[in-house]
C-alpha positions as CSV (number, residue, x, y, z in Angstrom):
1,X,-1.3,2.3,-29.6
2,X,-3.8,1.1,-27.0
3,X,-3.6,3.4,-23.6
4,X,-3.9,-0.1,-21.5
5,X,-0.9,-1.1,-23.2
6,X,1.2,1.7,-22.6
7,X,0.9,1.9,-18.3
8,X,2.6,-1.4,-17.9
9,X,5.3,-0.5,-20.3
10,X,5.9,2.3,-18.7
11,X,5.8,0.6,-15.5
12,X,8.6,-1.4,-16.2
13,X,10.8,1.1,-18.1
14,X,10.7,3.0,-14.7
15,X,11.4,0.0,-12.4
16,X,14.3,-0.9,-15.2
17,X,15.3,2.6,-15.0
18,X,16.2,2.5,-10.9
19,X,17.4,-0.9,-10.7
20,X,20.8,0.8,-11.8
21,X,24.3,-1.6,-11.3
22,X,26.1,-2.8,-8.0
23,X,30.2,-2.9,-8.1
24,X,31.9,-5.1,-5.9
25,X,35.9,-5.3,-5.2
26,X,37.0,-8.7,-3.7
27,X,40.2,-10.0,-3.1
28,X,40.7,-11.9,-6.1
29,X,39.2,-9.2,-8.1
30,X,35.9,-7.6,-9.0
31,X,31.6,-8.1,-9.9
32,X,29.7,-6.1,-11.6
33,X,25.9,-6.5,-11.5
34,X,23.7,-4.6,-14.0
35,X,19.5,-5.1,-14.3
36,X,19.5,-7.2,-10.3
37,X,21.8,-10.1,-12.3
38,X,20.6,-9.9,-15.8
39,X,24.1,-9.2,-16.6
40,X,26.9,-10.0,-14.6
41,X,30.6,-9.5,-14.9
42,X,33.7,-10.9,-12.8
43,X,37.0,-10.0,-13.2
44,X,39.6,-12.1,-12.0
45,X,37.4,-15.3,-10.9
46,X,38.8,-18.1,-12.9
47,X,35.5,-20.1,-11.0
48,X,34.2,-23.1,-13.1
49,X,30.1,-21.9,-14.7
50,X,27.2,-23.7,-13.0
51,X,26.3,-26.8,-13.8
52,X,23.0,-25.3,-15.1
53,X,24.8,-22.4,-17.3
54,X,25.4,-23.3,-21.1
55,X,29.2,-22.3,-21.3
56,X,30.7,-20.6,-24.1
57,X,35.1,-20.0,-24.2
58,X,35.6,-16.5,-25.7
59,X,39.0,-18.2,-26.7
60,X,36.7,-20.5,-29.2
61,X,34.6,-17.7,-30.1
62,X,37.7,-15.3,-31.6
63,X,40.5,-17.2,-31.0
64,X,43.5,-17.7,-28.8
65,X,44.7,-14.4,-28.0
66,X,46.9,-16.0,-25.2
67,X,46.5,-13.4,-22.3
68,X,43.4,-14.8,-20.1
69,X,41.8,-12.8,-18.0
70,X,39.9,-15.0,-15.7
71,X,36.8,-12.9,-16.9
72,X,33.2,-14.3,-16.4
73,X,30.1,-13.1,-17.9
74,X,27.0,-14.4,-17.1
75,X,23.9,-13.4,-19.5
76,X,20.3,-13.8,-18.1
77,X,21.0,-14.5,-14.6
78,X,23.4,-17.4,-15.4
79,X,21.8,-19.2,-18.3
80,X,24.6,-17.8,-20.6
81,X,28.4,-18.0,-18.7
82,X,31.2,-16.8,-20.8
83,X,34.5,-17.6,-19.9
84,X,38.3,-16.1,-20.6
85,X,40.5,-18.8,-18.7
């Protein structure tokens, strides 16, 4: 593999590396932030997605299990919103 290649790869395995995840606890229940919003994980928010966010029901996706959660996952800093409610 070319050595000009590899530096900038390497440069952002590291900065990928220390970006690490931020846990919040709110009052109606809790965010998880992994890769500065890549990936991002409420529990308890039962908040509608962003007008801008294709959203997907996991109740559609495998069926009404019929507990909800009021879990929200967004994928790739809200393009993606999965809901549970």
């Amino acid at each position: 593999m070319n050595k000009k290649a590899l530096l900038p790869l390497a440069l952002v395995l590291v900065a990928a590396s220390f970006t690490g995840c931020a846990h919040q606890t709110t009052r109606t229940g809790s965010k998880t932030n992994v890769l500065g919003g890549l990936v991002i994980v409420e529990r308890g928010a039962y908040q509608p997605a962003a007008l801008t966010s294709v959203e997907v029901n996991s109740n559609d996706l495998v069926g009404d299990s019929g507990k909800v959660s009021g879990t929200q996952v967004n994928i790739g800093w809200g393009l993606i919103t999965s809901t549970d409610y």
